[in-house]
Gaussian input, Z-matrix of N, CA and C with variables (Angstrom, degrees):
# hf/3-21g

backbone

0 1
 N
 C     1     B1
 C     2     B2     1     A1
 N     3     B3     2     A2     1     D1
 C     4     B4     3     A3     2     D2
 C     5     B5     4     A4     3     D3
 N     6     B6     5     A5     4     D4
 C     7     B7     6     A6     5     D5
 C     8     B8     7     A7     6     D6
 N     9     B9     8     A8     7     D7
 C    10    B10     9     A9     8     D8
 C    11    B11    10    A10     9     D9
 N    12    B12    11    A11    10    D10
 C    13    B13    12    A12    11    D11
 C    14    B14    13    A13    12    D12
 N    15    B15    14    A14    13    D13
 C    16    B16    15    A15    14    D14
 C    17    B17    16    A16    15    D15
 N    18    B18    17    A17    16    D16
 C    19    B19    18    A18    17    D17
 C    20    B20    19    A19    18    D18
 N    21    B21    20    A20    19    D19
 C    22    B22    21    A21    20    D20
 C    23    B23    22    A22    21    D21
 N    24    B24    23    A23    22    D22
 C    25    B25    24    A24    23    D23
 C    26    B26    25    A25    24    D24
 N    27    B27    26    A26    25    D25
 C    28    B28    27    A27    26    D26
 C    29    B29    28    A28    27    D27
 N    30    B30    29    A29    28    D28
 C    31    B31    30    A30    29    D29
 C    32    B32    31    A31    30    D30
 N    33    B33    32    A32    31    D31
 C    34    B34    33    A33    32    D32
 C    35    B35    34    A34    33    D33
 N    36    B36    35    A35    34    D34
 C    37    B37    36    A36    35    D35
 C    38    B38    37    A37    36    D36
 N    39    B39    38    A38    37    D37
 C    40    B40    39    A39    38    D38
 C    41    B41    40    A40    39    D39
 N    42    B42    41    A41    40    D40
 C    43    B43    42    A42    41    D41
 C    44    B44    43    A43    42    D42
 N    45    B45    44    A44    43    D43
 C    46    B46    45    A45    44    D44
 C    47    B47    46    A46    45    D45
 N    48    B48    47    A47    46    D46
 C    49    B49    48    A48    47    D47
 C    50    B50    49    A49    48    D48
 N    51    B51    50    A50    49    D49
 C    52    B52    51    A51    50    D50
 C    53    B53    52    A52    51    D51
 N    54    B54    53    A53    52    D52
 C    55    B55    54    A54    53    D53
 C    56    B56    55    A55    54    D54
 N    57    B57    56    A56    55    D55
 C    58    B58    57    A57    56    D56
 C    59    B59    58    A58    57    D57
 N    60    B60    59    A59    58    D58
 C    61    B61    60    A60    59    D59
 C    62    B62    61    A61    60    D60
 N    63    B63    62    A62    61    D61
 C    64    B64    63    A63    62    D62
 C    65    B65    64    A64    63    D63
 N    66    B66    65    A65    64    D64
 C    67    B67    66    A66    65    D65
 C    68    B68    67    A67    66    D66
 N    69    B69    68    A68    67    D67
 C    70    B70    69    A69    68    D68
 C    71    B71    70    A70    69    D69
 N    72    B72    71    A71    70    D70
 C    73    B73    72    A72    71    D71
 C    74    B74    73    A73    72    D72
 N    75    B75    74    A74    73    D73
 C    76    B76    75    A75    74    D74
 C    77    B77    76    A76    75    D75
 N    78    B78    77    A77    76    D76
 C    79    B79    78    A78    77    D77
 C    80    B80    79    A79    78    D78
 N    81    B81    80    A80    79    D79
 C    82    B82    81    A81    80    D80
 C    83    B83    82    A82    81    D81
 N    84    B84    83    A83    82    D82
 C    85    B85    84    A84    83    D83
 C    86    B86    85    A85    84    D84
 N    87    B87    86    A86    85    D85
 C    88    B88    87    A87    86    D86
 C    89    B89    88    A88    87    D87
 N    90    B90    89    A89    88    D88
 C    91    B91    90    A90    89    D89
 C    92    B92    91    A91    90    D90
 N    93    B93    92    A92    91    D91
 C    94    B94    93    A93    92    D92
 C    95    B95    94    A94    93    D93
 N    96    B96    95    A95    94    D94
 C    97    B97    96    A96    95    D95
 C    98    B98    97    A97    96    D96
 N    99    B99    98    A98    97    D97
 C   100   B100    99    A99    98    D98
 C   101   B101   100   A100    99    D99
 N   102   B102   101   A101   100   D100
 C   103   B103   102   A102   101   D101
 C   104   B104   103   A103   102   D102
 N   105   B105   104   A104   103   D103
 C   106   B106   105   A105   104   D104
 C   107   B107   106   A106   105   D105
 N   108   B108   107   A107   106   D106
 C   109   B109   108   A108   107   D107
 C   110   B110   109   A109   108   D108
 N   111   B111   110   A110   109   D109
 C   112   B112   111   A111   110   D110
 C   113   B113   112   A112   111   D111
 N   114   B114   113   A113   112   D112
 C   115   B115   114   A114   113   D113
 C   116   B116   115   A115   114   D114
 N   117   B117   116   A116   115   D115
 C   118   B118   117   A117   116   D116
 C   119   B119   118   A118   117   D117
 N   120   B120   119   A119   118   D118
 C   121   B121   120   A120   119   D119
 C   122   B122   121   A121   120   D120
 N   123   B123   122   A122   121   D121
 C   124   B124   123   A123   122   D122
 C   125   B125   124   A124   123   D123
 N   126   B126   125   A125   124   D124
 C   127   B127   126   A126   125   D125
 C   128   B128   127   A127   126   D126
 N   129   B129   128   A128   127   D127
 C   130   B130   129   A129   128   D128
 C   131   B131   130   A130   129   D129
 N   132   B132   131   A131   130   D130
 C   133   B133   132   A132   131   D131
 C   134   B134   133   A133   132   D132
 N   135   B135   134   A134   133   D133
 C   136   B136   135   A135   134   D134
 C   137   B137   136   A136   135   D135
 N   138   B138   137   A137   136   D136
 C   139   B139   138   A138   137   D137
 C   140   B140   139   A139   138   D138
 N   141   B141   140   A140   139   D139
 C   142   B142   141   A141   140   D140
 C   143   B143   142   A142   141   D141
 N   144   B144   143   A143   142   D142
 C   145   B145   144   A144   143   D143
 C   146   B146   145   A145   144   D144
 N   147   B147   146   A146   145   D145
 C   148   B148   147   A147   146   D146
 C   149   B149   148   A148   147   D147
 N   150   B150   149   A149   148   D148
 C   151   B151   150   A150   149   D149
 C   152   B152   151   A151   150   D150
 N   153   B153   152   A152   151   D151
 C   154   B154   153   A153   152   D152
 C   155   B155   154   A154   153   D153
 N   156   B156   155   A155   154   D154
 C   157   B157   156   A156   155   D155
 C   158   B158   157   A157   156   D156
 N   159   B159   158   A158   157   D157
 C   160   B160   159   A159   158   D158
 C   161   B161   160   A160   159   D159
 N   162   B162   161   A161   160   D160
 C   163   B163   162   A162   161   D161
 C   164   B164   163   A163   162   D162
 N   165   B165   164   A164   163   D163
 C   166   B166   165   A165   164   D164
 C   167   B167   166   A166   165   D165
 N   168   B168   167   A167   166   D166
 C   169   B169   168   A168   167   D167
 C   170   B170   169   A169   168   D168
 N   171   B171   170   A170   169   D169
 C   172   B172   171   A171   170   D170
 C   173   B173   172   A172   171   D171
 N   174   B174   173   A173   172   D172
 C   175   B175   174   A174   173   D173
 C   176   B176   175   A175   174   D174
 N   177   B177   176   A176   175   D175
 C   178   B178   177   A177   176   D176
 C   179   B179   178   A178   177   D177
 N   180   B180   179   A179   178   D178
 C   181   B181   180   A180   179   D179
 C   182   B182   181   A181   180   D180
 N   183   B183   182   A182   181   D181
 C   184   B184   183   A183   182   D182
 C   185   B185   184   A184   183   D183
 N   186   B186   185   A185   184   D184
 C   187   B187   186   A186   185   D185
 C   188   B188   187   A187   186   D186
 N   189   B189   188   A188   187   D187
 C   190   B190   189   A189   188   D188
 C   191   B191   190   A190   189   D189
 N   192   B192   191   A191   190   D190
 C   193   B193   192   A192   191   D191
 C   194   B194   193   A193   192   D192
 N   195   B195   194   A194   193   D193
 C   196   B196   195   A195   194   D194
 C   197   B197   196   A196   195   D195
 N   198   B198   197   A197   196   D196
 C   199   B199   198   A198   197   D197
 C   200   B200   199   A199   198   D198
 N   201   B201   200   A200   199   D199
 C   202   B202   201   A201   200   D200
 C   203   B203   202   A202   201   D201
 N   204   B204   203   A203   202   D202
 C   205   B205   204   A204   203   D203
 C   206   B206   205   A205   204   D204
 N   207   B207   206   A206   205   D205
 C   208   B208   207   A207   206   D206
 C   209   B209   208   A208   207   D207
 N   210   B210   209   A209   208   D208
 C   211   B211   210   A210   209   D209
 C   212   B212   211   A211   210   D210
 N   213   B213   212   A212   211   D211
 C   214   B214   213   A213   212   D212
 C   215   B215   214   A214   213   D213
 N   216   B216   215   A215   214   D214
 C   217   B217   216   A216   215   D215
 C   218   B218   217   A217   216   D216
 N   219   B219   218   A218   217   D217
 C   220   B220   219   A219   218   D218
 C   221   B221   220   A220   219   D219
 N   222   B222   221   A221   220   D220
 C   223   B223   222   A222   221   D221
 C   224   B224   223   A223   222   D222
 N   225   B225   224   A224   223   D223
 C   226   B226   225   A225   224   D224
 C   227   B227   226   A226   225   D225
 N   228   B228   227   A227   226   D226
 C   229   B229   228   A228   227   D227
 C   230   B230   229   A229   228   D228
 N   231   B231   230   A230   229   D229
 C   232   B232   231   A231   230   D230
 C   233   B233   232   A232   231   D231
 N   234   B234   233   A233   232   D232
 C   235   B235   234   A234   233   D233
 C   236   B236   235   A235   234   D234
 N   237   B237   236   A236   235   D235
 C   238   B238   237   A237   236   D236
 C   239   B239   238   A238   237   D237
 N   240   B240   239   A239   238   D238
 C   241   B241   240   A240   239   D239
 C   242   B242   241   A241   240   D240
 N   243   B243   242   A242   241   D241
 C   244   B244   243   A243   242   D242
 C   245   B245   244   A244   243   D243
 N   246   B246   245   A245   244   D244
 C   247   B247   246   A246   245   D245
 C   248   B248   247   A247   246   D246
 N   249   B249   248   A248   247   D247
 C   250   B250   249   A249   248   D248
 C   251   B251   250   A250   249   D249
 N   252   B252   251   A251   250   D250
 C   253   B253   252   A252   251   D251
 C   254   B254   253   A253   252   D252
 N   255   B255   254   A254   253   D253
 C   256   B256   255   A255   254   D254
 C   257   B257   256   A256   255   D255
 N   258   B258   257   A257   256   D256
 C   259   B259   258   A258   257   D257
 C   260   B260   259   A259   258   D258
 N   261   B261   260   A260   259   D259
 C   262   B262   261   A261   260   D260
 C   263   B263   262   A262   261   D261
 N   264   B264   263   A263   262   D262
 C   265   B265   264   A264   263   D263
 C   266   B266   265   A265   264   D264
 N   267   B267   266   A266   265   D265
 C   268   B268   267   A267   266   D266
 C   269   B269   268   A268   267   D267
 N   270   B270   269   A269   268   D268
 C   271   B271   270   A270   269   D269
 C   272   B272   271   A271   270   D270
 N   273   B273   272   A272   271   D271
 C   274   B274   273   A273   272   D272
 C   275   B275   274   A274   273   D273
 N   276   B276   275   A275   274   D274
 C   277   B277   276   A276   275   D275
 C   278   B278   277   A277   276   D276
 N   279   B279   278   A278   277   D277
 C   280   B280   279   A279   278   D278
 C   281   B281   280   A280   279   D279
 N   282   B282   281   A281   280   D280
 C   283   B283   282   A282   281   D281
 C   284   B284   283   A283   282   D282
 N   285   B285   284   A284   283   D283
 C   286   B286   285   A285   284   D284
 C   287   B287   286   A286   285   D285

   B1=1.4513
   B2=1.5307
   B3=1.6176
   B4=1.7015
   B5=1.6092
   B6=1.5651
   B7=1.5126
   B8=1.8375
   B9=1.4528
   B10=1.4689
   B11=1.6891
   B12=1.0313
   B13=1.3497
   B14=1.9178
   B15=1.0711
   B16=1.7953
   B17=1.5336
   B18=1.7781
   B19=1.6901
   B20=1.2895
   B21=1.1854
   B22=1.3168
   B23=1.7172
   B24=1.8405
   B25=1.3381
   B26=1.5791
   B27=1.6450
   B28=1.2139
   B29=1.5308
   B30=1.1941
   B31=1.6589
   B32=1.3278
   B33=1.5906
   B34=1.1824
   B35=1.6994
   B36=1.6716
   B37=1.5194
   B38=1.9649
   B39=1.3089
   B40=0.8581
   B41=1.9181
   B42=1.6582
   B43=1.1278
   B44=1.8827
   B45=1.5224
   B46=1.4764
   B47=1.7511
   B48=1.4404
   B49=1.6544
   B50=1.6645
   B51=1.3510
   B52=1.6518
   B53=1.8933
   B54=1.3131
   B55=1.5723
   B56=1.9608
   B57=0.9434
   B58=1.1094
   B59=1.7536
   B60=1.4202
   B61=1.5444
   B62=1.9171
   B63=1.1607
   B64=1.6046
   B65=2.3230
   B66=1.1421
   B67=1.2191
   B68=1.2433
   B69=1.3576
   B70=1.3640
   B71=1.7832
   B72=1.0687
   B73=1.5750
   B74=1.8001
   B75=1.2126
   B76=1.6353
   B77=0.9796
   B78=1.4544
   B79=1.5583
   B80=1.6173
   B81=1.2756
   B82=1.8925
   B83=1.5955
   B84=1.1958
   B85=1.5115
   B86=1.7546
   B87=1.4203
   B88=2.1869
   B89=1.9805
   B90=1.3629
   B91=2.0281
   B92=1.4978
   B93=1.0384
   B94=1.8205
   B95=1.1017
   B96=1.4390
   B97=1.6839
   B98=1.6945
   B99=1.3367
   B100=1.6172
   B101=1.9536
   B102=0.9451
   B103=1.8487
   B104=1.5138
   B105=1.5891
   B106=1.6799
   B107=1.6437
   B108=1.6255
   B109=1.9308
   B110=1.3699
   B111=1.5430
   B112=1.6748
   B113=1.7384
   B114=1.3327
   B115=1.6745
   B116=1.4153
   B117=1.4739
   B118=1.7699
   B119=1.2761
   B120=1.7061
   B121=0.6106
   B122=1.7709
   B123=1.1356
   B124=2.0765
   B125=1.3645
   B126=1.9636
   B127=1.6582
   B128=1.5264
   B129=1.5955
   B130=1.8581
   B131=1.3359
   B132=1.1864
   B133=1.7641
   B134=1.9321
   B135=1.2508
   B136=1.3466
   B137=1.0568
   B138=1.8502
   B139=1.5778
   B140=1.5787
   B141=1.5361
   B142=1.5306
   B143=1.9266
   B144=1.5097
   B145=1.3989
   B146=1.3707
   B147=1.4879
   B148=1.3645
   B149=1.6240
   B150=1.4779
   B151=1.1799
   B152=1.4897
   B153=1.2973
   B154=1.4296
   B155=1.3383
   B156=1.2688
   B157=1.5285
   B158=1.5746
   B159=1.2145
   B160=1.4709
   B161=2.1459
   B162=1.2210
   B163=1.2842
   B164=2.3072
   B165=0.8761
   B166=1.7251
   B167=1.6058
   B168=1.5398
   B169=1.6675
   B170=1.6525
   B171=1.0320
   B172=1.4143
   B173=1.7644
   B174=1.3124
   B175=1.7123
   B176=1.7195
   B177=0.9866
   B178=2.0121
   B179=1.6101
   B180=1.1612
   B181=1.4783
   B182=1.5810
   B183=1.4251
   B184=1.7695
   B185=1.2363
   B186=1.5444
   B187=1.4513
   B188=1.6908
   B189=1.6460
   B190=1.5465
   B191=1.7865
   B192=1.3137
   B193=1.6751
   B194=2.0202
   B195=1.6775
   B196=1.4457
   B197=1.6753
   B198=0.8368
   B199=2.0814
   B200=1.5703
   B201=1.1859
   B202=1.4176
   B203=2.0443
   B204=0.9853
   B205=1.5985
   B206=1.1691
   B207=1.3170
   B208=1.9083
   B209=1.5143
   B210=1.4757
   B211=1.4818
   B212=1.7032
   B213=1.0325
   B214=1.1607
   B215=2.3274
   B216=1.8135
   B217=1.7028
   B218=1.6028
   B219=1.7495
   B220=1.3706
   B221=1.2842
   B222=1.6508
   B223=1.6506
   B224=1.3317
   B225=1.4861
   B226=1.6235
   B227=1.3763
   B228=1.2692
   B229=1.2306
   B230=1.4869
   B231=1.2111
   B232=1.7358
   B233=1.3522
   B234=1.9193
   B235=1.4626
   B236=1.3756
   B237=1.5334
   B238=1.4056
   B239=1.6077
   B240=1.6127
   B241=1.7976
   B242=1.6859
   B243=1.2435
   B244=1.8075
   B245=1.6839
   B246=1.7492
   B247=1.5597
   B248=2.0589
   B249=0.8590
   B250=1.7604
   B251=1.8091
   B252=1.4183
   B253=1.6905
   B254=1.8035
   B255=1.2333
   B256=1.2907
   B257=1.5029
   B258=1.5621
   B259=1.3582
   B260=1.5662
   B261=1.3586
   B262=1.5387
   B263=1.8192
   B264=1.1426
   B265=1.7768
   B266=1.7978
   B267=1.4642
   B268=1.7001
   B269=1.7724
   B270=1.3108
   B271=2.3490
   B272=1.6231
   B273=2.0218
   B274=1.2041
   B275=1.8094
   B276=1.1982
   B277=1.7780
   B278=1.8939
   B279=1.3416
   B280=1.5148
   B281=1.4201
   B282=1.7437
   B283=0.8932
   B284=2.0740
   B285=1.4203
   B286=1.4995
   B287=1.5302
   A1=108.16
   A2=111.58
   A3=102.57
   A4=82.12
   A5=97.50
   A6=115.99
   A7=119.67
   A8=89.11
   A9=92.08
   A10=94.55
   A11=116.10
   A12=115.38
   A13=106.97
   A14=87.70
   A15=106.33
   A16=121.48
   A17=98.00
   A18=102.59
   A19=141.76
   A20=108.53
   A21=139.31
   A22=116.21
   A23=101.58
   A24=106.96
   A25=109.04
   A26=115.40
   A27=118.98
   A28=121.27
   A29=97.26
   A30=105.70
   A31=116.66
   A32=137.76
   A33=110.47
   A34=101.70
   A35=104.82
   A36=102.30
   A37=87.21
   A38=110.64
   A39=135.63
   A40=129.31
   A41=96.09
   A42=67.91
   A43=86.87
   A44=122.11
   A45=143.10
   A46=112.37
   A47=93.97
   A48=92.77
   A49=96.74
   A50=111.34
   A51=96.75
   A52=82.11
   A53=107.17
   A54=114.04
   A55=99.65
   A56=139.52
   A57=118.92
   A58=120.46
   A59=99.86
   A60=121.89
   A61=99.27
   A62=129.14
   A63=128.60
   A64=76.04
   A65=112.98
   A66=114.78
   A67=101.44
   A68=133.82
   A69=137.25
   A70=88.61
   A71=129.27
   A72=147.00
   A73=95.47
   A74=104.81
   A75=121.72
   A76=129.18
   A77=125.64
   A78=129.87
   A79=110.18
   A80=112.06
   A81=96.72
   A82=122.23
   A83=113.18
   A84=105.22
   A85=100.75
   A86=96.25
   A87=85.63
   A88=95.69
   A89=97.06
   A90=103.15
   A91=103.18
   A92=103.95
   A93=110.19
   A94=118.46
   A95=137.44
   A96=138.67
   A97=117.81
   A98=91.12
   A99=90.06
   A100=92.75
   A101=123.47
   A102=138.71
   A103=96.99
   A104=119.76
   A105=115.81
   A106=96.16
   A107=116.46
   A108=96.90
   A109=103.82
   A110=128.33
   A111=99.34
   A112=92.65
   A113=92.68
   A114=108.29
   A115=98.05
   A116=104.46
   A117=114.91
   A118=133.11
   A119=122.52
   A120=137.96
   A121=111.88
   A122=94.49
   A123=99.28
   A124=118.21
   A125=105.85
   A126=86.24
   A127=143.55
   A128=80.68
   A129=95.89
   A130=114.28
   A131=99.54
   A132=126.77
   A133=110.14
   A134=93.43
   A135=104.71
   A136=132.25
   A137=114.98
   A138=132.24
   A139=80.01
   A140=119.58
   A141=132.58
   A142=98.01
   A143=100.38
   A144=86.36
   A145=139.06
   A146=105.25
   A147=121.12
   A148=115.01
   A149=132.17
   A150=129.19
   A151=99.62
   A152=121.85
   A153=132.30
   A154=102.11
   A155=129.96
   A156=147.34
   A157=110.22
   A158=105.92
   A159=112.14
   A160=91.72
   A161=106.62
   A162=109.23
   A163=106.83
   A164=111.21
   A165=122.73
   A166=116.49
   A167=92.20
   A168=115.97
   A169=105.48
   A170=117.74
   A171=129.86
   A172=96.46
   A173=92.38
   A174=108.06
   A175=90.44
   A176=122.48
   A177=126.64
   A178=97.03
   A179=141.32
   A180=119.09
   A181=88.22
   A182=96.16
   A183=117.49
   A184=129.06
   A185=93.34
   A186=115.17
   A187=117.19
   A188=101.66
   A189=87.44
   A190=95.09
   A191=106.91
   A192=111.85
   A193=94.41
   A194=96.88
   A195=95.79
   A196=81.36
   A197=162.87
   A198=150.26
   A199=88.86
   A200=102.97
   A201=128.24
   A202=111.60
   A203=122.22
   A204=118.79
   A205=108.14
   A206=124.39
   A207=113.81
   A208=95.99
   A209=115.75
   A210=135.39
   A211=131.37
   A212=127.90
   A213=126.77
   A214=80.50
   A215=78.47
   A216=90.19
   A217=105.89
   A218=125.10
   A219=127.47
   A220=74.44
   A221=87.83
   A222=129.25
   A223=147.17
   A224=117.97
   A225=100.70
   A226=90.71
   A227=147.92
   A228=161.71
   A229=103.90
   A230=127.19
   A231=124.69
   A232=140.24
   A233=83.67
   A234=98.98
   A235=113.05
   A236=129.00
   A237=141.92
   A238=100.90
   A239=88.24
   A240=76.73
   A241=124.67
   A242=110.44
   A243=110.42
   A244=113.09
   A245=89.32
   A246=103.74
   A247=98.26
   A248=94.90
   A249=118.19
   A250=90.01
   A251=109.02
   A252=120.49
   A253=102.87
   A254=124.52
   A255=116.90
   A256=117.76
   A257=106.73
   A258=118.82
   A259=109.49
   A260=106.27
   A261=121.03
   A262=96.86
   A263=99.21
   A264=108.13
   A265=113.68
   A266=78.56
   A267=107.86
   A268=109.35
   A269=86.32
   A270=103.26
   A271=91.92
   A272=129.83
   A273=98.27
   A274=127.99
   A275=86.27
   A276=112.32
   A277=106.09
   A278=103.14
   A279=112.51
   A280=133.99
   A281=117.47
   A282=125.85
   A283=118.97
   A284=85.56
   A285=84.26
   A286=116.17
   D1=146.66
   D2=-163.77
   D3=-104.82
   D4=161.61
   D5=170.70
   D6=-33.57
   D7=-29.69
   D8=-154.88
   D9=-85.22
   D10=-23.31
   D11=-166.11
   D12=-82.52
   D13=-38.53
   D14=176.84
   D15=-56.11
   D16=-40.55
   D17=149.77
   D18=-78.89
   D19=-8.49
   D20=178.27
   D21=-77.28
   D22=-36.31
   D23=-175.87
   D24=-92.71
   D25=-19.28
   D26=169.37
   D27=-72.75
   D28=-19.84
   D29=158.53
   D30=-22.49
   D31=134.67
   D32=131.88
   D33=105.76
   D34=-14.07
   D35=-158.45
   D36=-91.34
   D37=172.52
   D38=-175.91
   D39=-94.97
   D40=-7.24
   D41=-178.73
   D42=-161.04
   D43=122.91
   D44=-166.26
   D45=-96.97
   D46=111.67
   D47=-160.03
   D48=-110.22
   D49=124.29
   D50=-156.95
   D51=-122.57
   D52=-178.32
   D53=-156.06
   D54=-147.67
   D55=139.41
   D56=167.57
   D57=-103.25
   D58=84.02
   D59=-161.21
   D60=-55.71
   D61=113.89
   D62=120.46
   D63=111.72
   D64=54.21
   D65=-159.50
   D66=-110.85
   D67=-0.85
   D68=165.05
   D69=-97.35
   D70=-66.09
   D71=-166.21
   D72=-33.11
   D73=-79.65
   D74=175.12
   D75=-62.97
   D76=-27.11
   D77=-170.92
   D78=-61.94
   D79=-21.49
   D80=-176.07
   D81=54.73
   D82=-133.13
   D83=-166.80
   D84=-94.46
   D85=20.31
   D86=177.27
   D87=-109.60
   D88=19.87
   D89=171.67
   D90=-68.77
   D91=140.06
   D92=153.67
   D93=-123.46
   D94=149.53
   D95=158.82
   D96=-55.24
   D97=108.33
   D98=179.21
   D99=-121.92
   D100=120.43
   D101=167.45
   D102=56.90
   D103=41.30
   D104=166.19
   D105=96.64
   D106=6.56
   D107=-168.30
   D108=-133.32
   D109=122.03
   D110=-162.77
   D111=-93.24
   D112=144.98
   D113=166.99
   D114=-107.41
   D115=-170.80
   D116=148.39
   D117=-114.51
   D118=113.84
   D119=-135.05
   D120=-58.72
   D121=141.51
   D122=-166.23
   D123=-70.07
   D124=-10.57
   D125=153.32
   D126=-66.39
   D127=-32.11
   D128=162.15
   D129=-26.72
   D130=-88.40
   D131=161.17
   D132=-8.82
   D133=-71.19
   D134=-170.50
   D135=-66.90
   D136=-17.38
   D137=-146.74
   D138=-107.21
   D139=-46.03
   D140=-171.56
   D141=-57.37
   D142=-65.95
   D143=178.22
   D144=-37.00
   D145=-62.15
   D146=173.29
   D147=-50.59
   D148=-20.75
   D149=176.82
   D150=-77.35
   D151=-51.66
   D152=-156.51
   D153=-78.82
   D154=-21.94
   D155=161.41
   D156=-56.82
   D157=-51.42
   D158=-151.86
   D159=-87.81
   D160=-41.39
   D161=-175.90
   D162=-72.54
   D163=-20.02
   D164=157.47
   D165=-56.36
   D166=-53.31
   D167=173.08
   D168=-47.16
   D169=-60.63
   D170=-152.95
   D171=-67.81
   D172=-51.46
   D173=-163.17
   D174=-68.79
   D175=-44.99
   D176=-157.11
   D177=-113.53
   D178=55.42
   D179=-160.75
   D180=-75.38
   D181=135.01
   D182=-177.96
   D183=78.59
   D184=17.21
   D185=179.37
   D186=-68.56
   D187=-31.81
   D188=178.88
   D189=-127.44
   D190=60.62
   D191=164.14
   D192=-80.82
   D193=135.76
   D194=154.37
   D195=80.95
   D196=14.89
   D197=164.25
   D198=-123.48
   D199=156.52
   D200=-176.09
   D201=-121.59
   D202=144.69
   D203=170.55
   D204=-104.45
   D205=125.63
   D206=178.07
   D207=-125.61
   D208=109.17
   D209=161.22
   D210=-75.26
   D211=93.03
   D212=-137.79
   D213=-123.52
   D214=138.50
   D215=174.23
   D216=-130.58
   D217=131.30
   D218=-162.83
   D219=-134.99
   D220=159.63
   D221=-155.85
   D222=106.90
   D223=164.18
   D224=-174.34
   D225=-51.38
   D226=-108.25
   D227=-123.92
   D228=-60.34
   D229=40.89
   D230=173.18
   D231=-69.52
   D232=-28.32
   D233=179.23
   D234=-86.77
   D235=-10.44
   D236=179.26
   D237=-81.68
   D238=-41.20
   D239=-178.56
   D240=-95.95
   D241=-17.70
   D242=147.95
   D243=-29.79
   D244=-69.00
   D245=-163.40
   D246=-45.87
   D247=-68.03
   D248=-173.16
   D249=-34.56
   D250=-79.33
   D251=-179.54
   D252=-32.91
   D253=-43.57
   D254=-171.00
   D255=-78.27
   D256=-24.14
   D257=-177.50
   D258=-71.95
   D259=-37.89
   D260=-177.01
   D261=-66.52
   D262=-58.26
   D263=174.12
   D264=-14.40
   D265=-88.88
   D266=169.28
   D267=-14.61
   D268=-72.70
   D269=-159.08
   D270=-71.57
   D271=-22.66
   D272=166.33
   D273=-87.84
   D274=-17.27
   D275=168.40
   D276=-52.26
   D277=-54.20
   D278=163.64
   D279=-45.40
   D280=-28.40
   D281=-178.12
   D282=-104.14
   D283=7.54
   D284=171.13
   D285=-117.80

């Protein structure tokens, strides 16, 4: 199967599972200590989404009825940064 076709079949799907790749590596001074390992911290992550979300919204209203976002964090320190990611969750969940 060629590249092109492979994007082609992801077309259409319902639901965008994104990862925050090399986020201790790159993060620079926006790292935090999560279980001894600095990542960057998943409000980053989250505050970015929700802008870039909300500005899609505006442009497509009902553009993402029915799709799901799945944010996924790897590494020793996952369970620090779940916990952390859910806390951030919560206070933006709060503000709508």
């Amino acid at each position: 199967m060629s590249d092109k076709n492979k994007v082609s079949d992801a077309a259409g799907k319902n639901t965008l599972n994104l990862c925050a790749v090399s986020a201790a590596i790159l993060g620079g001074p926006f790292t935090s200590n999560f279980d001894g390992k600095d990542h960057i911290d998943p409000s980053m992550t989250e505050v970015a989404l929700a802008l870039a979300i909300a500005e899609y919204v505006k442009a497509h209203p009902g553009g993402l009825n029915g799709k799901t976002l799945k944010l996924f964090y790897f590494g020793t320190s996952a369970d620090a940064l779940v916990k952390r990611a859910e806390a951030v969750k919560s206070a933006l969940d709060g503000l709508t």
